[in-house]
C-alpha positions in Angstrom: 199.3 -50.9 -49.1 199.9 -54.3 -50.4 200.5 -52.8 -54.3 203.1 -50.5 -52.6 205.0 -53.0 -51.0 204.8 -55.0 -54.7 206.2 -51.9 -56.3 208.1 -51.1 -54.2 210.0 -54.8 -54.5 209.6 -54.8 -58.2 211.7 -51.7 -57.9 214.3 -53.5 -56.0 214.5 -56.2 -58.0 214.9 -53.8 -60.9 217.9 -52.1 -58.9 219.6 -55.7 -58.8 219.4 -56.3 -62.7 220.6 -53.1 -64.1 223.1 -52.7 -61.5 224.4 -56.3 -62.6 223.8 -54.8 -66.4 225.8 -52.1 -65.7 228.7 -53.9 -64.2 228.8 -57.5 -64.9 227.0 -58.5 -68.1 228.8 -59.4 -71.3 226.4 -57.3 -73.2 227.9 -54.0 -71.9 231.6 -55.3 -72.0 232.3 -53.2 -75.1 230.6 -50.3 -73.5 232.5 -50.7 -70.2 235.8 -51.5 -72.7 235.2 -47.5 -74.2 234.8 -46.0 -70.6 237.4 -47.9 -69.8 240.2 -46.3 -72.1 238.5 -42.8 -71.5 239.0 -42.7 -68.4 243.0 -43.4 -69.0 242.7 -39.9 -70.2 240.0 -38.1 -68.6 239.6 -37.9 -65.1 235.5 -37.4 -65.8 235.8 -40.8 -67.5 238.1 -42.4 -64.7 235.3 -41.5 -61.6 233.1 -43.5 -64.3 235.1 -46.1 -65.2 235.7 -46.9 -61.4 231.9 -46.7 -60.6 231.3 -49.4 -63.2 233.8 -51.8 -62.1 232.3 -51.6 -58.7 229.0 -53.0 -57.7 228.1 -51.0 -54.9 228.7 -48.2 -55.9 226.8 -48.6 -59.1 224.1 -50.0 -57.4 223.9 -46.7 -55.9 223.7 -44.1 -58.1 221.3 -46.9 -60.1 219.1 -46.9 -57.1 219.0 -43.4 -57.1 217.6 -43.0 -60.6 214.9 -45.7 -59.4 213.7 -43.9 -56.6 213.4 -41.0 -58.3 211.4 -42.6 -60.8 209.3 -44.9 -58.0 208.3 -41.4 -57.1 207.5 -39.6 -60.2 205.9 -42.6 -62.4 204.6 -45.5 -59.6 201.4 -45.0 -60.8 202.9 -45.6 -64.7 201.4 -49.1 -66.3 204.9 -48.7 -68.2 207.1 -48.7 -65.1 205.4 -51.5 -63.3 206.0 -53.4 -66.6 209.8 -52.1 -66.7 210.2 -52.9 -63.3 208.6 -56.3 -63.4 210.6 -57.2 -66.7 214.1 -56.2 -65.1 212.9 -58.1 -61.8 211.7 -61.4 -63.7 214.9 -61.3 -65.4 217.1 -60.8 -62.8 215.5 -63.8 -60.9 215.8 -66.1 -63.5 219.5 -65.3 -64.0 220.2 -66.1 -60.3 218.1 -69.4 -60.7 219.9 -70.4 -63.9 222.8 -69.5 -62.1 222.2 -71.7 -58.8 221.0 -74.6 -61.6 224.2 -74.5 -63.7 226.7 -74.4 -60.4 228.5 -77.9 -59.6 227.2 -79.5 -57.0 228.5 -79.3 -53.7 231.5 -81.3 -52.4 230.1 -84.8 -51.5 231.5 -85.7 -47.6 233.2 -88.8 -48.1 233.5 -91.1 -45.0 236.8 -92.5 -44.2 236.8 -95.7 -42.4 238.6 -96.2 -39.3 242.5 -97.4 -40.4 244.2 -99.4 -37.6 248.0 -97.5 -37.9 250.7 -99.8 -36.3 253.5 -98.0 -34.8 256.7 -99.4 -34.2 259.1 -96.9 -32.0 262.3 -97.1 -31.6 264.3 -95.9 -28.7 267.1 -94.2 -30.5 270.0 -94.8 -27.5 270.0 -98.4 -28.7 271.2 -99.5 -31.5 
């Protein structure tokens, strides 16, 4: 049961990584940049080119593909490894990520200012 539920995650994680391959990385941005001017011309290549711009809907047809695979090759040293790979690498991405953001907005207290307020009644002058 346990090594089901491990798969099974590894899997997800797997999901997460090419789906952020697919429609994120820089290292498919001349791939995406092909699809791109194909699907100006074809509308085959347009339904693609709008399912790599979006994440969802990528992630999708991506998890598709995984199931199936889950299914047919779970018991595959090879897709434990793939899976495990795509998942480590994903993870580490997010925590380089979370590493290299600026930290947060310090709260800066603002001591009390005593305003003195003259008013003027505006009938008298």
């Amino acid at each position: 049961m346990t090594e089901t539920v491990l798969i099974a995650l590894l899997t997800l994680g797997a999901i997460a990584r090419l789906t952020r391959l697919v429609v994120e990385d820089t290292i498919t941005a001349p791939l995406r940049a092909v699809v791109e001017l194909r699907g100006v011309k074809s509308s085959g290549w347009r339904w693609v080119s709008e399912l790599i711009r979006c994440q969802w809907c990528a992630s999708i047809w991506i998890a598709a593909g995984a199931a199936a695979a889950h299914y047919w090759w779970h018991d595959a040293a090879l897709f434990v490894y793939a899976a495990g790979a795509l998942t480590a690498s994903h993870l580490v991405a997010l925590g380089a990520s979370w590493l290299d953001a600026p930290p947060p907005v310090k709260q800066h207290e603002i001591a009390p200012v005593q305003l003195v307020l003259t008013l003027r009644d505006q009938r008298r002058r």
